[in-house]
N, C-alpha and C positions, 0 to 999 in steps of 0.2 A: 504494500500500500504506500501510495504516498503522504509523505509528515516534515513536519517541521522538526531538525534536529541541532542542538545547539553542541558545537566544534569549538568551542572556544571565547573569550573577550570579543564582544561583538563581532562574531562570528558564528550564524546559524544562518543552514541552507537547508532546503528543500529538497528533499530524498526518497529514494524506494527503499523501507525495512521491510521485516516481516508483518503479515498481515495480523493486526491483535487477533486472536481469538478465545473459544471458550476452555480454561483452562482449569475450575472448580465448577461441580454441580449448581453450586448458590452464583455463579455467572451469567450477564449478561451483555450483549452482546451489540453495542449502537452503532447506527452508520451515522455520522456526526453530518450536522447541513450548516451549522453555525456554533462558531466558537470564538470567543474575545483575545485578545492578548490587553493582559492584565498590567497595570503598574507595576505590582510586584514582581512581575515577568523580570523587569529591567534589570535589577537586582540580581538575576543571574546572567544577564544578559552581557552586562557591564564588570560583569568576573568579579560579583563583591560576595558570590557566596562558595561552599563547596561540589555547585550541584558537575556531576561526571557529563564527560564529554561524550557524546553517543545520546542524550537524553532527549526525549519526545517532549516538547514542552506544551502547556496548554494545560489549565484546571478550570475553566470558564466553557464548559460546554453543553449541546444541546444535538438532540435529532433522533431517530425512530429507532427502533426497536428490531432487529434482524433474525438475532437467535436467540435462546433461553438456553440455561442448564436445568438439568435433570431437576434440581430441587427447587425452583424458580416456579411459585405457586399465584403470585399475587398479577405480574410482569406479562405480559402477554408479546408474540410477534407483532411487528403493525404498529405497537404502543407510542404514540410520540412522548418523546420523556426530557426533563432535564437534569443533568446532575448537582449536586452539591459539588463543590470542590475538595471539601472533606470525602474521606473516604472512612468510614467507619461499620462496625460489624452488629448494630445494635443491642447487644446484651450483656454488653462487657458493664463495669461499675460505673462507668462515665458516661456511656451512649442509656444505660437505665435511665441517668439523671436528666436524659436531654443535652450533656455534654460532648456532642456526637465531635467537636474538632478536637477533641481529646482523648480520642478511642485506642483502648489501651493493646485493642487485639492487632488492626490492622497491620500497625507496621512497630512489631516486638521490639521493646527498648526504649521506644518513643511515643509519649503521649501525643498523636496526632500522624493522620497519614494523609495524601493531597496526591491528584493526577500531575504529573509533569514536572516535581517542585523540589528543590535541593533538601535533602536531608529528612523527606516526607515519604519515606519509603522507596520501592523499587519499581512503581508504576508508570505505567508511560501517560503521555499525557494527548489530549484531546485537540490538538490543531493536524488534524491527521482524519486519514479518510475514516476509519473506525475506531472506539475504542473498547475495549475490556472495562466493564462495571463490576467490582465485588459486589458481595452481597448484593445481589442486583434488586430482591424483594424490598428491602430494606432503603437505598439509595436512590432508587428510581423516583423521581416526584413525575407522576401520570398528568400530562396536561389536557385539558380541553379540547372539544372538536374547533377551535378556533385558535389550533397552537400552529400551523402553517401559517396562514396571514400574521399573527402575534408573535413569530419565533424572535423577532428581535427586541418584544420586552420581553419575553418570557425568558431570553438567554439569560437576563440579566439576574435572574433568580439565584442563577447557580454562584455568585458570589457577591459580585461589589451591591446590588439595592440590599440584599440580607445583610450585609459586611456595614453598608451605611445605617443601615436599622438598627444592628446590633450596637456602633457606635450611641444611639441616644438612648437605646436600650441600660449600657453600661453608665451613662453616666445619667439618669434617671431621668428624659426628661417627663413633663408631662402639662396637660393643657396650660395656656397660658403662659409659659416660664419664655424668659430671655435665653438663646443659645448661639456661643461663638465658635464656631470650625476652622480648625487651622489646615488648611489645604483647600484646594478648588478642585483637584484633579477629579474623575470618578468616583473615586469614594467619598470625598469632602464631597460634592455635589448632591448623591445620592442619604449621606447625612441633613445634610440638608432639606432636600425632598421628603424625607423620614419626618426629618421635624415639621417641618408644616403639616404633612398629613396629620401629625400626633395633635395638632394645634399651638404648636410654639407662638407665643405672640412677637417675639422679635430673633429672626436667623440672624446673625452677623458672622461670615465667610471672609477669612484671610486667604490672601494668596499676591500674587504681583504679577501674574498673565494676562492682558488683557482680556484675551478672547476665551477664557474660563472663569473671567470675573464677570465680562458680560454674558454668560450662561447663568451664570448665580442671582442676576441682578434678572431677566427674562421670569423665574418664578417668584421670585418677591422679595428676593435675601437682601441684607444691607451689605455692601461690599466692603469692603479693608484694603487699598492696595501696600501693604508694607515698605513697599518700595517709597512712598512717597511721604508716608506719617506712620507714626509708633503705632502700632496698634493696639499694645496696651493703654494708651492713653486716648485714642479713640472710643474702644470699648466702654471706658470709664466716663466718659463722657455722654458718651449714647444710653449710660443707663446711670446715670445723672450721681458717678462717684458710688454707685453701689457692686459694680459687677457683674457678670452678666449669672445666671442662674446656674446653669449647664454650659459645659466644655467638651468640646470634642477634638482629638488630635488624629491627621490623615494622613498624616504625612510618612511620617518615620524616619529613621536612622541615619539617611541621604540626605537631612534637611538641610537647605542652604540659609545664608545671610542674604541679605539683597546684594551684596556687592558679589554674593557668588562662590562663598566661601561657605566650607560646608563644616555645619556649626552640630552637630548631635544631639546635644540639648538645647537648642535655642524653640523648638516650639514649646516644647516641655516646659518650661520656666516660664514661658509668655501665658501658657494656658495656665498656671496658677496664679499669676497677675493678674490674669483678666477675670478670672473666677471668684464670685464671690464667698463671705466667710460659710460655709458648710455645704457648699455649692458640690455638684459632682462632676468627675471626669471620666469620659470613656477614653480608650486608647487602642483604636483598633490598627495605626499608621504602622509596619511591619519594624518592628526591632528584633536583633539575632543576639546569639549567646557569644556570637565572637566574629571579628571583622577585620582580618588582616588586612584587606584595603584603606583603612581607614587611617590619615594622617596623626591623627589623635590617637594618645598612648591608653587613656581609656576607654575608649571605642572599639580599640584592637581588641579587646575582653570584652566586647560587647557591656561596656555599665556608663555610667554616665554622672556627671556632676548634676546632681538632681540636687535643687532648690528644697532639699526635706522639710528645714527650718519652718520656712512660709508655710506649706504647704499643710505642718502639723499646727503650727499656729491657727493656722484659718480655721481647721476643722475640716478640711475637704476629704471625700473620699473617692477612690480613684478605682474602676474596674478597667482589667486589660485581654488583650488576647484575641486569635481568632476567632469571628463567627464561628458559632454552630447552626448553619446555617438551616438543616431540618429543623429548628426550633420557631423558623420563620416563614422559613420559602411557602410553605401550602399557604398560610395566611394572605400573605402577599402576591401569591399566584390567582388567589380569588379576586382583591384587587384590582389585578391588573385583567382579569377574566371578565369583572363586571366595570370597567372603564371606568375603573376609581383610582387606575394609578396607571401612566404611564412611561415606564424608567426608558424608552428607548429614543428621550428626546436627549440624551447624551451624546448619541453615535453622533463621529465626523464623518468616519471613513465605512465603506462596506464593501470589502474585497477581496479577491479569489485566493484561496489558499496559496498559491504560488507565487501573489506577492507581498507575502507576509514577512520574506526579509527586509525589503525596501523598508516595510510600514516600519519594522522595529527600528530603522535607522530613523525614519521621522519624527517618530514617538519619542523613543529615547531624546533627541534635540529638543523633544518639548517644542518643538515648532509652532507656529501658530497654526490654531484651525485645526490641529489633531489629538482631539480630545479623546474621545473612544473609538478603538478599531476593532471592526466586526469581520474573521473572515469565513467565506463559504467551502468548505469544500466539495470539489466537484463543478464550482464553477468555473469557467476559461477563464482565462488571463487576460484584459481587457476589456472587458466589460463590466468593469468596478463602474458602481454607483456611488460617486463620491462627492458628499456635502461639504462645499465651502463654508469656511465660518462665517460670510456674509448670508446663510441660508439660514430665514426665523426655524427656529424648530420650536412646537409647541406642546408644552410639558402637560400632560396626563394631570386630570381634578385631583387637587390634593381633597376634596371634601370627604 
């Protein structure tokens, strides 16, 4: 089959491996039509993590259903399905809890397994003609007769709208409250989104992209460009010296200064500046346990100068971690099933598996106008439908 395989520091090409197939009973078996390349993609992209050279990358995927294993009772042929990016076995002590990205079976020794992802077991991953689903009863989310037309919200199930959820989710928010998001990219966006549907009465989104501030500012959010004024003292000001209620961080461990310098705890510190006293923080922006690329001597240890002081002062409280994202996507899938949400007013790009190296080179640059790339496989090479960032896109009733 043909897949995306990363060779190295921005180095991944397009190749014939073996075809996934079914290799346990509790297997199933997708022909993928749509799969994202993720933010967090870059991260191995840009050689900051340990993921092995020969790896199928892609944990952002969607598409029907081909074959079942023997014990695949719930799963049917035909099924149009989406995955979670987590990959978990549901019985273990954590998938009981609902802790499904912390599944202690999938991938032995590590709490948490993932399609295509360094250090998240040995699975390949979904930018690829087919992929292998464990526990397929379990992982499969079965979509609606209206998941062809919908594939491109519904892809978004299997990670970043759950991943944005879970951010307000962690840091509590709920009707009414003030919330500040540090990122605009995908996830900060769909944090966002999250929060107005919960009823936030005031989003405020940092970031210094233009063309992902003006995505932010399209649904109603108050903008931040950092680049231009502190944002802590924005923040402070928009919520008149009190702080904002809820925080949310999207960024992660790659975060820059505006001059471009890349700072590890610089949102971190700013999100409990901006938060007020017993205020809460989600953290869902990707931090690793060790980062030999990192200039900083404790960033290579993966820890960080964290602001504890402030933070114990205030009283805030701080949840972290991957989505679990079964804990959400059905909810959300109805949603977006009765046009109460629609996450695919994200997409910039929409394009054939084949040029999904190009995309990770424009991604990566954070170029303008390439917010989220959707690609197809099985579709030719030219005949990308590709939205300029001067194209309104309009975002799905948060009501």
């Amino acid at each position: 089959m043909k897949a995306l395989v990363y060779h190295g520091p921005k180095d991944v090409r397009i190749a014939e491996v073996p075809d996934a197939k079914i290799e346990k009973p509790t297997d199933v078996l997708v022909k993928i039509t749509t799969t994202n390349i993720c933010g967090s993609d870059l991260h191995m992209y840009e050689g900051r993590t340990n993921v092995e050279k020969g790896k199928v990358l892609g944990h952002e995927n969607l598409g029907q259903v081909i074959e079942t294993g023997k014990a695949v009772e719930r799963i049917q042929v035909g099924d149009w399905v989406c995955l979670p990016f987590n990959i978990s076995c549901g019985h273990c002590k954590n998938c009981e809890r609902g802790l499904t990205g912390f599944c202690l079976t999938a991938n032995p020794g590590t709490a948490g397994a993932a399609y295509g992802y360094a250090g998240m077991g040995p699975f390949s991953g979904g930018q690829a003609e087919f992929l292998r689903v464990p526990y397929g009863d379990f992982n499969c989310l079965r979509l609606p007769d209206d998941a062809v037309e919908k594939q491109n919200d519904y892809v978004m199930l299997s990670d970043i709208f759950p991943t944005g959820w879970h951010a307000t989710e962690l840091a509590g928010v709920k009707p009414g409250e003030s919330v500040v998001i540090y990122g605009c990219g995908p996830v900060g966006l769909m944090a966002a989104y999250s929060a107005m549907i919960k009823g936030a009465s005031k989003v405020m989104i940092v970031d210094r992209h233009p063309d992902r501030l003006a995505l932010a500012e399209s649904i109603g959010a108050i903008t931040i460009d950092d680049s231009q004024e502190s944002p802590v003292e924005k923040v402070l000001e928009i919520t008149k010296g009190e702080g904002a209620d809820r925080g949310c961080e999207c960024v992660g461990y790659q975060c820059h200064d505006p001059a471009g310098h890349e700072v590890p705890n610089d949102t971190m510190n700013k999100l409990v500046q901006c938060v007020r006293p017993t205020g809460g923080l989600g953290v869902v922006g990707v931090f690793v346990p060790e980062d030999p690329g990192a200039k900083d001597k404790l960033a290579k240890e993966g820890k960080l100068a964290f602001d504890f002081g402030t933070f114990f002062q205030k009283g805030q409280f701080m949840g972290t971690g991957q989505a679990n994202v079964k804990a959400y996507n059905r909810n959300l899938r109805n949603l977006i099933h009765k046009d109460r949400a629609k996450p695919s007013w994200i997409i910039s790009h929409e394009l054939a598996l084949d040029e999904a190296p190009d995309a990770y080179k424009h991604f990566d640059c954070r170029e303008e106008g390439w917010t989220k790339v959707i690609l197809h496989p099985g579709a030719a090479t030219g005949i990308s439908a590709i939205k300029s960032a001067q194209v309104k896109r309009k975002p799905g009733k948060a009501g």
